[in-house]
HTML snippet that shows the backbone in 3Dmol.js (N, CA, C, O; Angstrom):
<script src="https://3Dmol.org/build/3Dmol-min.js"></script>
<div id="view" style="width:600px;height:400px;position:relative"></div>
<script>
const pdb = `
ATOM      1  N   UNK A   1       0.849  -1.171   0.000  1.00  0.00           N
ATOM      2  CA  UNK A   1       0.000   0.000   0.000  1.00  0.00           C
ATOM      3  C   UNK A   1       0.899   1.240   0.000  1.00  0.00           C
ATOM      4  O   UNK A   1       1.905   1.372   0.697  1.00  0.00           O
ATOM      5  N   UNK A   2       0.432   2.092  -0.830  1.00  0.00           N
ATOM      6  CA  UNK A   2       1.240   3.358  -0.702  1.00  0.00           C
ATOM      7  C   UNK A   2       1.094   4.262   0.368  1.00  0.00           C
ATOM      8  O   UNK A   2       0.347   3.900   1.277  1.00  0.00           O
ATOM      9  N   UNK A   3       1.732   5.533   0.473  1.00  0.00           N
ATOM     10  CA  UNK A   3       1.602   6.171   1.769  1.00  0.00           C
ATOM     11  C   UNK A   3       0.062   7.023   1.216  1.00  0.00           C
ATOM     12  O   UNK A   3      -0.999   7.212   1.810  1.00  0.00           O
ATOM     13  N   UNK A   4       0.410   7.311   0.164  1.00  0.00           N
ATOM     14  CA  UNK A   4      -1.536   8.098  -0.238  1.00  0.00           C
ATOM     15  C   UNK A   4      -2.407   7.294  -0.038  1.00  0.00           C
ATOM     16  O   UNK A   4      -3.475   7.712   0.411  1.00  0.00           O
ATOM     17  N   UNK A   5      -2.211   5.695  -0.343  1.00  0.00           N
ATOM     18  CA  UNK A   5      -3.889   4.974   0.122  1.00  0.00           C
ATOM     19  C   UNK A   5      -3.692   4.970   1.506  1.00  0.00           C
ATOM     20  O   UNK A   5      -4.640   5.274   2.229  1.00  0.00           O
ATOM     21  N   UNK A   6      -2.453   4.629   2.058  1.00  0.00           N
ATOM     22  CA  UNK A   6      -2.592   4.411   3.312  1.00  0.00           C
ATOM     23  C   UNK A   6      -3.567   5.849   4.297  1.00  0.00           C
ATOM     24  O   UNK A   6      -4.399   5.945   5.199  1.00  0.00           O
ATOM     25  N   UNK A   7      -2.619   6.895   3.205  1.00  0.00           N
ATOM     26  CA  UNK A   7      -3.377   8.066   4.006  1.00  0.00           C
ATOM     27  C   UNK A   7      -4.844   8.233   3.697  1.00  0.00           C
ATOM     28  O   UNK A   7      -5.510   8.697   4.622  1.00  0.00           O
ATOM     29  N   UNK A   8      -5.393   7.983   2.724  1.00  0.00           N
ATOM     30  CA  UNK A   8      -6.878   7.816   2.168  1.00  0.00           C
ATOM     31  C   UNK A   8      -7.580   6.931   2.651  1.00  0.00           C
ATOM     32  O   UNK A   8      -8.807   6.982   2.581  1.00  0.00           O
ATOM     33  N   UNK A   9      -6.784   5.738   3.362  1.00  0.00           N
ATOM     34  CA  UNK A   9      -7.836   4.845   4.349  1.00  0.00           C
ATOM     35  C   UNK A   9      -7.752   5.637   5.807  1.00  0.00           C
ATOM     36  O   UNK A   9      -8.683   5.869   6.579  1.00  0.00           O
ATOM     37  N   UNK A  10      -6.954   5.832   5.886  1.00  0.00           N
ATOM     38  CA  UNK A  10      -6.732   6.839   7.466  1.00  0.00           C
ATOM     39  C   UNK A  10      -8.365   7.736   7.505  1.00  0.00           C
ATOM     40  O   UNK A  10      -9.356   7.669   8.232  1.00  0.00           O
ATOM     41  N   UNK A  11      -8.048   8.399   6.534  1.00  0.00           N
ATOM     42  CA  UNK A  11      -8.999  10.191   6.252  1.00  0.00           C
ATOM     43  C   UNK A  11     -10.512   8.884   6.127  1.00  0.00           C
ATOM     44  O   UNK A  11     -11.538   8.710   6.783  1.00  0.00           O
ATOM     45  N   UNK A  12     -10.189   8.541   5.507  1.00  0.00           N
ATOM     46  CA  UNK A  12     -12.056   8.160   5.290  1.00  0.00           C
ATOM     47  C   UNK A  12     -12.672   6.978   6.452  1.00  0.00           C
ATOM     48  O   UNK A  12     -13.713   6.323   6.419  1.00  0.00           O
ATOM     49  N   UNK A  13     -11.553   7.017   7.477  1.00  0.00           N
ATOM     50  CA  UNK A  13     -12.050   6.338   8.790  1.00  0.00           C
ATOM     51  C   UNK A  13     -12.113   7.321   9.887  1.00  0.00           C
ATOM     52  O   UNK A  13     -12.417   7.105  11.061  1.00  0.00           O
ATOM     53  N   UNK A  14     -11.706   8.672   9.207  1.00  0.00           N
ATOM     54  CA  UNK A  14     -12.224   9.690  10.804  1.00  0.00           C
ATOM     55  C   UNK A  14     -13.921   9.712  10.805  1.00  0.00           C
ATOM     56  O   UNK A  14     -14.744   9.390   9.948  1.00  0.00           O
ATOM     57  N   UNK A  15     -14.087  10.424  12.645  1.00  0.00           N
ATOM     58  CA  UNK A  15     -15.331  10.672  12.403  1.00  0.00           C
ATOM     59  C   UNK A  15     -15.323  12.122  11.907  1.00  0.00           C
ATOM     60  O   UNK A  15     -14.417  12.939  11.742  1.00  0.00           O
ATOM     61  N   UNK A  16     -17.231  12.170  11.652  1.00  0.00           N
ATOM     62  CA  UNK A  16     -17.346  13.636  11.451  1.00  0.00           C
ATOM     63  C   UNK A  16     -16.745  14.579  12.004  1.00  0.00           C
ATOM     64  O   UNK A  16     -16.591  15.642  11.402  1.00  0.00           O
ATOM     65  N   UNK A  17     -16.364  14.424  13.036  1.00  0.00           N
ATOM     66  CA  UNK A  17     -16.083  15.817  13.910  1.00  0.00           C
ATOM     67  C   UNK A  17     -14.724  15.828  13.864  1.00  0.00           C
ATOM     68  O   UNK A  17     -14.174  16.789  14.401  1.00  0.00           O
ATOM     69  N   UNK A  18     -14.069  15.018  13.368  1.00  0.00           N
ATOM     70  CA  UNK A  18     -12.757  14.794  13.438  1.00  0.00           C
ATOM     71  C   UNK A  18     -11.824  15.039  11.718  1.00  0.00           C
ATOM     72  O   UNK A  18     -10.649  15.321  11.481  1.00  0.00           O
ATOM     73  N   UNK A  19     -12.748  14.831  11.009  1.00  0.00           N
ATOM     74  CA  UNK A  19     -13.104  15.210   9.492  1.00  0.00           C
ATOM     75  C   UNK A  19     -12.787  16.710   8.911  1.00  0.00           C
ATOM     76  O   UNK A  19     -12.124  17.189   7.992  1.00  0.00           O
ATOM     77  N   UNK A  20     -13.704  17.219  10.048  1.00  0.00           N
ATOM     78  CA  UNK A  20     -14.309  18.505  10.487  1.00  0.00           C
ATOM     79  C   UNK A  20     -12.839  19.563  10.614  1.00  0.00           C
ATOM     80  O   UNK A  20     -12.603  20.546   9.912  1.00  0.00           O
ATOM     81  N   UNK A  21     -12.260  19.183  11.373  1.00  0.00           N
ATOM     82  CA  UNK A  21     -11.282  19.865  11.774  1.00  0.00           C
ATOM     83  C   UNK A  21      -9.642  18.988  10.922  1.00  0.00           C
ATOM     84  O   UNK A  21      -8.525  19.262  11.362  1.00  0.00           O
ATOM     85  N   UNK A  22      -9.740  18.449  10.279  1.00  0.00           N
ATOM     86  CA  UNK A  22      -9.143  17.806   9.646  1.00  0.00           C
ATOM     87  C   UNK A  22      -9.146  18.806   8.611  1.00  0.00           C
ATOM     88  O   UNK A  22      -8.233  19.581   8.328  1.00  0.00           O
ATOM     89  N   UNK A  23     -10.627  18.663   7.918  1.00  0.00           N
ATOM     90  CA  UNK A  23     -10.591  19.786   6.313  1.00  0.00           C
ATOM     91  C   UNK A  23     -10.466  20.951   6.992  1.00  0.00           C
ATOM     92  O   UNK A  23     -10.532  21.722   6.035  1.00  0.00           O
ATOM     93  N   UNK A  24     -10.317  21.731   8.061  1.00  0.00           N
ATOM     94  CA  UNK A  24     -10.046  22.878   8.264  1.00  0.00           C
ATOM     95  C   UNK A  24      -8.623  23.151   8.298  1.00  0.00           C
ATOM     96  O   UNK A  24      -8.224  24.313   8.221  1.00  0.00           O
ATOM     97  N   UNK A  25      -7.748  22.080   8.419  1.00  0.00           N
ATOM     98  CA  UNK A  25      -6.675  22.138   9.442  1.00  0.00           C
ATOM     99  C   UNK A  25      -5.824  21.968   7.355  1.00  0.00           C
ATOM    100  O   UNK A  25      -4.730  22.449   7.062  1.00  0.00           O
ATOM    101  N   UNK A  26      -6.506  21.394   6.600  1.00  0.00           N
ATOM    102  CA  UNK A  26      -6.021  20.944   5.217  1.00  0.00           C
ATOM    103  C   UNK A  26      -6.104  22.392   4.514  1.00  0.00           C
ATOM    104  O   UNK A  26      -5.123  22.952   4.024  1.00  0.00           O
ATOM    105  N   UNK A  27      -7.224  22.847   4.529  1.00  0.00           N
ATOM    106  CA  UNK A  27      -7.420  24.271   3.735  1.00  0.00           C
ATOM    107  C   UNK A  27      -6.337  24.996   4.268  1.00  0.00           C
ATOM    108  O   UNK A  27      -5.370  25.306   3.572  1.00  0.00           O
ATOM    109  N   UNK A  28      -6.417  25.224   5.205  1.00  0.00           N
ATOM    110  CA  UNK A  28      -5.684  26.420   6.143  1.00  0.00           C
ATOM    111  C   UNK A  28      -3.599  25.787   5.185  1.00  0.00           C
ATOM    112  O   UNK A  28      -2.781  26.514   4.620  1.00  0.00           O
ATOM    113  N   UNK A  29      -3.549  24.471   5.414  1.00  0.00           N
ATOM    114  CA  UNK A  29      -2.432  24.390   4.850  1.00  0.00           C
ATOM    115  C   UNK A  29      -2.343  24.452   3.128  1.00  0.00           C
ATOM    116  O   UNK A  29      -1.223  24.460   2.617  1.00  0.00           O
ATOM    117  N   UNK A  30      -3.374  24.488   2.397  1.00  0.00           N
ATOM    118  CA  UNK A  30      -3.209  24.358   1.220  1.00  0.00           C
ATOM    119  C   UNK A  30      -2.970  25.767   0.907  1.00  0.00           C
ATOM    120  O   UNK A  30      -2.400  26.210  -0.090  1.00  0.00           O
ATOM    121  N   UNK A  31      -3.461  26.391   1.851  1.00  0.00           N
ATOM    122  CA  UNK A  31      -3.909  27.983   1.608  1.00  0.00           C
ATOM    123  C   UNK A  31      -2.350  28.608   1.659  1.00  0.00           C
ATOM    124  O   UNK A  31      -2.040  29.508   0.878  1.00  0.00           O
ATOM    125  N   UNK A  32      -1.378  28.063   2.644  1.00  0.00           N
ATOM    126  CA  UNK A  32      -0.196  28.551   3.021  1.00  0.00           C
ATOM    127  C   UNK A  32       0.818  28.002   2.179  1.00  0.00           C
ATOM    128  O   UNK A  32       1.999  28.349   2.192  1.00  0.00           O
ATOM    129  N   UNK A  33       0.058  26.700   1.082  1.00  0.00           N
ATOM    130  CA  UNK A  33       1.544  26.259  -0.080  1.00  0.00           C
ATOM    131  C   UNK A  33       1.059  27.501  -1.260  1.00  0.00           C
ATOM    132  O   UNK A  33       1.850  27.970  -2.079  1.00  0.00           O
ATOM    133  N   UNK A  34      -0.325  27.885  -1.154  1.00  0.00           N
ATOM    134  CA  UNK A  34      -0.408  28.626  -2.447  1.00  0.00           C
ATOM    135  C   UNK A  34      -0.041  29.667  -2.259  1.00  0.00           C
ATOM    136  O   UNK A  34       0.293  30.025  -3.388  1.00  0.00           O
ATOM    137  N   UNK A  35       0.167  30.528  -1.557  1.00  0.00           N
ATOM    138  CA  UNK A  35       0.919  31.721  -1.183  1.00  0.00           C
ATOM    139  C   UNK A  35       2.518  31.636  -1.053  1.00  0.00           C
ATOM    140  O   UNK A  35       3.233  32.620  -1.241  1.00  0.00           O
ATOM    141  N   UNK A  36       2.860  30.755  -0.816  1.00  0.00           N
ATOM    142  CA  UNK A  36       4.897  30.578  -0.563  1.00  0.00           C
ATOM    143  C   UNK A  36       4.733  29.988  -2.310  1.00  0.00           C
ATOM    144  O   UNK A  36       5.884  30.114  -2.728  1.00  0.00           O
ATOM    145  N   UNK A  37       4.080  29.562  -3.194  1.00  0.00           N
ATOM    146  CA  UNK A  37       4.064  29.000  -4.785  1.00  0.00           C
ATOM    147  C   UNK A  37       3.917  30.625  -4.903  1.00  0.00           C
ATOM    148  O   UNK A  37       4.979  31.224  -5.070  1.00  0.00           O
ATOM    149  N   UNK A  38       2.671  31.439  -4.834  1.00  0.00           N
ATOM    150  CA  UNK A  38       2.762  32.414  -5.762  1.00  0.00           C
ATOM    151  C   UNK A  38       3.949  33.891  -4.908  1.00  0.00           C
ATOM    152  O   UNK A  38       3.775  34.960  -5.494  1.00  0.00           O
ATOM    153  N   UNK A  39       4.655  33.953  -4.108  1.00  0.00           N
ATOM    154  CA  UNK A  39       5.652  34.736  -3.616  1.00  0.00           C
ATOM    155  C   UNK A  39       6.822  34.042  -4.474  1.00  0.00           C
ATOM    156  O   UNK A  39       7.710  34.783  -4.897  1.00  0.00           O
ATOM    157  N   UNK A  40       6.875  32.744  -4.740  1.00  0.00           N
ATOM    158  CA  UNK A  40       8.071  32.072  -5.628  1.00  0.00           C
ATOM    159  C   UNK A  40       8.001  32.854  -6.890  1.00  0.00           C
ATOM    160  O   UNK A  40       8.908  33.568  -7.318  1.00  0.00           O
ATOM    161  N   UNK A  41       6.782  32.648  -7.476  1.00  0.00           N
ATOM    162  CA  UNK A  41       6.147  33.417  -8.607  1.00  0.00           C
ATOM    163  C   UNK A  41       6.668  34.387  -8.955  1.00  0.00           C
ATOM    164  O   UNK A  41       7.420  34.572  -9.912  1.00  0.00           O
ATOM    165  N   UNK A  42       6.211  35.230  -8.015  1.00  0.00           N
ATOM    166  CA  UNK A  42       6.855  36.706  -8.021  1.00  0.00           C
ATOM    167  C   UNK A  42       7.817  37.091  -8.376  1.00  0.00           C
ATOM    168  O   UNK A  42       8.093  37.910  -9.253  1.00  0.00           O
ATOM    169  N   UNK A  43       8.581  36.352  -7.518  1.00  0.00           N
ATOM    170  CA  UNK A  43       9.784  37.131  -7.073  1.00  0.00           C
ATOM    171  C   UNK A  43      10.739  36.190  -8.472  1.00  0.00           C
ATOM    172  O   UNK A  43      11.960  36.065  -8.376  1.00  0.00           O
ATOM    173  N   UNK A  44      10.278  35.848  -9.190  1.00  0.00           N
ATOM    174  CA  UNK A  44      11.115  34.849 -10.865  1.00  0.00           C
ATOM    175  C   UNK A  44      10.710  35.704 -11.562  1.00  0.00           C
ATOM    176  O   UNK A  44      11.354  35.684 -12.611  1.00  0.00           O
ATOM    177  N   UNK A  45       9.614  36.839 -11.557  1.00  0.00           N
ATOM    178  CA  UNK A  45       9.089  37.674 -12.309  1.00  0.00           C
ATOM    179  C   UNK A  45       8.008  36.726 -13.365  1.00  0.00           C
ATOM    180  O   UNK A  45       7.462  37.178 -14.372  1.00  0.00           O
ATOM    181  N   UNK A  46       7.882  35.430 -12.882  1.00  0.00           N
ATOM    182  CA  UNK A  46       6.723  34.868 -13.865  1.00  0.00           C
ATOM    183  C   UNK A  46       5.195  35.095 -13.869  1.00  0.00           C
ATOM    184  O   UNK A  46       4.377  34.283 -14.302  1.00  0.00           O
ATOM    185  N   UNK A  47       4.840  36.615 -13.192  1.00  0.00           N
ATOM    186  CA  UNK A  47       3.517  37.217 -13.314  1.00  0.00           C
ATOM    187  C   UNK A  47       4.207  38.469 -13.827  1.00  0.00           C
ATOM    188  O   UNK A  47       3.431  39.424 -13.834  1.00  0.00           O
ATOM    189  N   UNK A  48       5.266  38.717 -14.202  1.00  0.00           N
ATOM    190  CA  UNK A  48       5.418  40.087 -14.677  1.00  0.00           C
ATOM    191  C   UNK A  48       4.762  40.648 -15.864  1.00  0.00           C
ATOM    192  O   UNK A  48       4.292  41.785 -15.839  1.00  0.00           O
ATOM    193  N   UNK A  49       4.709  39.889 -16.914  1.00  0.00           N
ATOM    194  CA  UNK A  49       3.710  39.878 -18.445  1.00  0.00           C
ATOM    195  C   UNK A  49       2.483  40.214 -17.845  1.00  0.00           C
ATOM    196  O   UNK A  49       1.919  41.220 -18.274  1.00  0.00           O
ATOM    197  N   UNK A  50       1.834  39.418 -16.719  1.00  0.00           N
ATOM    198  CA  UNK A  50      -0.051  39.254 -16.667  1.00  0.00           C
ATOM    199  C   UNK A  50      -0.107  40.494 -16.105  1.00  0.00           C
ATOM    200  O   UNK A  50      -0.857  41.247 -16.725  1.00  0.00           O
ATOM    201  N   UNK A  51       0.519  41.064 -14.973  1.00  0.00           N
ATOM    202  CA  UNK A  51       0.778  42.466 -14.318  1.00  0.00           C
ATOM    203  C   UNK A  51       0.781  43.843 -15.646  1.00  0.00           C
ATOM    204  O   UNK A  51      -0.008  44.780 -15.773  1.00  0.00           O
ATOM    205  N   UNK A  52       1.854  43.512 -16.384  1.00  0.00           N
ATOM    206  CA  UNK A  52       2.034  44.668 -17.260  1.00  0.00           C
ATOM    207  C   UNK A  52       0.734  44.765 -18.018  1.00  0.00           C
ATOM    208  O   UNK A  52       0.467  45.895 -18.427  1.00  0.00           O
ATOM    209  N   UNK A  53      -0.290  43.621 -18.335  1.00  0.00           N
ATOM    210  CA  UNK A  53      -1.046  43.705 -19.402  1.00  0.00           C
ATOM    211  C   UNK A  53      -2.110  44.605 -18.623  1.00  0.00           C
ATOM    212  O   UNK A  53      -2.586  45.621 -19.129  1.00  0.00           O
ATOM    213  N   UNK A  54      -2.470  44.108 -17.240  1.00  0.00           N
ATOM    214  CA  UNK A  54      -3.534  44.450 -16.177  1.00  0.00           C
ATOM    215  C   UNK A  54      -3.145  46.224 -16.585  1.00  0.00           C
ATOM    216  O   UNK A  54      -3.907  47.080 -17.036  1.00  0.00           O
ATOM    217  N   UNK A  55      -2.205  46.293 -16.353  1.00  0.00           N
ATOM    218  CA  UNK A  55      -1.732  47.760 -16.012  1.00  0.00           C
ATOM    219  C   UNK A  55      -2.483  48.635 -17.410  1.00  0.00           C
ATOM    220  O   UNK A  55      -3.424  49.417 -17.282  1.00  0.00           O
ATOM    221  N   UNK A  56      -1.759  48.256 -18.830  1.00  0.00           N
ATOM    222  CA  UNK A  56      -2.035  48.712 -19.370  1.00  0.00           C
ATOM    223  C   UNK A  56      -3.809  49.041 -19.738  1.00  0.00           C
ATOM    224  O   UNK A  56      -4.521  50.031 -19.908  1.00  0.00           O
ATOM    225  N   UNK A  57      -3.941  47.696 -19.730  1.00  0.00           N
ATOM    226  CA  UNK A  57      -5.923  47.883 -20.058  1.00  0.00           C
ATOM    227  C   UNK A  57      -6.591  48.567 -19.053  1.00  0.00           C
ATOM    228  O   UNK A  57      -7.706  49.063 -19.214  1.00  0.00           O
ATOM    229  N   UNK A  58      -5.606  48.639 -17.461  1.00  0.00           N
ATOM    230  CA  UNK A  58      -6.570  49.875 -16.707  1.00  0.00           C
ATOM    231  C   UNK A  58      -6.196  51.448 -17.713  1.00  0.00           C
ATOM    232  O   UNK A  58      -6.951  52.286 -18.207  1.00  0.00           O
ATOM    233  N   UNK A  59      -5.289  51.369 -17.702  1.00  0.00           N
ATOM    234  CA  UNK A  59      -4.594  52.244 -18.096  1.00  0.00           C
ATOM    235  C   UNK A  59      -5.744  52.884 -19.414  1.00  0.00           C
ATOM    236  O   UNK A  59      -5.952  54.069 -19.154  1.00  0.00           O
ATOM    237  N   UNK A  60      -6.395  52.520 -20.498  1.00  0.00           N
ATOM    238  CA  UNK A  60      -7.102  52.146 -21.760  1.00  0.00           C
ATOM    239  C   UNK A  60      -8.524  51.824 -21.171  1.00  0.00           C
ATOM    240  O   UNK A  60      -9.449  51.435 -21.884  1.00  0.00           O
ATOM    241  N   UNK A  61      -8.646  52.053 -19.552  1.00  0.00           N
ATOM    242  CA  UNK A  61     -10.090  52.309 -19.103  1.00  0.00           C
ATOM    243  C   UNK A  61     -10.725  50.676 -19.379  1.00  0.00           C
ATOM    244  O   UNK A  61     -11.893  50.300 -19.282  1.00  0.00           O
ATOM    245  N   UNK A  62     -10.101  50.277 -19.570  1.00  0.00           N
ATOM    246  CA  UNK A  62     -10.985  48.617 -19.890  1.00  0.00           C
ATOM    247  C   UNK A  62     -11.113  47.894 -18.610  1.00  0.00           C
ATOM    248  O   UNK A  62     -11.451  46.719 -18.462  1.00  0.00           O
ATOM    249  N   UNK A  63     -10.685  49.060 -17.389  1.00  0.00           N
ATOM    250  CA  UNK A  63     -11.806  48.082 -16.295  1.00  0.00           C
ATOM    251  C   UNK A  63     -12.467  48.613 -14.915  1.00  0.00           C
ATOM    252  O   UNK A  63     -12.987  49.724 -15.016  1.00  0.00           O
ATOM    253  N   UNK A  64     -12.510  48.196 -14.051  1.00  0.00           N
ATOM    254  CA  UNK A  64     -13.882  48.710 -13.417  1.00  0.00           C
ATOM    255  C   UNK A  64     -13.991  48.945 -12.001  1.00  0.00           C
ATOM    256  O   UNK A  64     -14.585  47.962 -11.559  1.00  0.00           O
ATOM    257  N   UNK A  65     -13.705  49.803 -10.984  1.00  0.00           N
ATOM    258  CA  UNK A  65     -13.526  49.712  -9.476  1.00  0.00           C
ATOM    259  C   UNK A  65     -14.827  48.817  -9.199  1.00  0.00           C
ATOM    260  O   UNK A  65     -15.881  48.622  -9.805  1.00  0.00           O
ATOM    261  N   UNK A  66     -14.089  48.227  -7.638  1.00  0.00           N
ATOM    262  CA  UNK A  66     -14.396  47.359  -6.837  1.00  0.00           C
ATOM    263  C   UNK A  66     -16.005  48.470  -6.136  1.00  0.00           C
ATOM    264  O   UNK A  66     -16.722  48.021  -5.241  1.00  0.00           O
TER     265      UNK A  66
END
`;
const viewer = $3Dmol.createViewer("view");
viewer.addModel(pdb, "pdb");
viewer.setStyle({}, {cartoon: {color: "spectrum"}});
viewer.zoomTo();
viewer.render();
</script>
C-alpha cells in the first residue's frame, strides 16, 4: 500500500467531527503552499507579463472599481 492509500484509508475512517477539523486544518495548509508557490512566482518575475497587461488595459479604461 502506498503512503496516499494508506493516508486515504486513514482520512475516510475519521469521524465527522474529526473530518471537520481535519478539512479545516487541510485548507488552512493548502492555503499557506499557495501563497509561498505564488511569492516564488513573483519574485522569478513569472507574473510580470499578466501584471504589465492588467496595467495597461486599466490604463485604456478597460476596467472597473471594486
Amino acid at each position: 500500500m502506498s503512503k496516499l492509500e494508506a493516508l486515504e484509508k486513514r482520512v475516510s475512517g475519521l469521524s465527522a467531527e474529526d473530518l471537520a477539523e481535519f478539512r479545516q486544518w487541510f485548507a488552512e495548509f493548502d492555503a499557506a503552499a499557495w501563497d509561498r508557490q505564488i511569492e516564488r512566482d513573483v519574485k522569478a518575475g513569472k507574473l510580470d507579463a499578466l501584471a504589465d497587461e492588467t496595467l495597461r488595459d486599466h490604463a485604456a479604461g478597460k476596467s472597473t472599481e471594486f
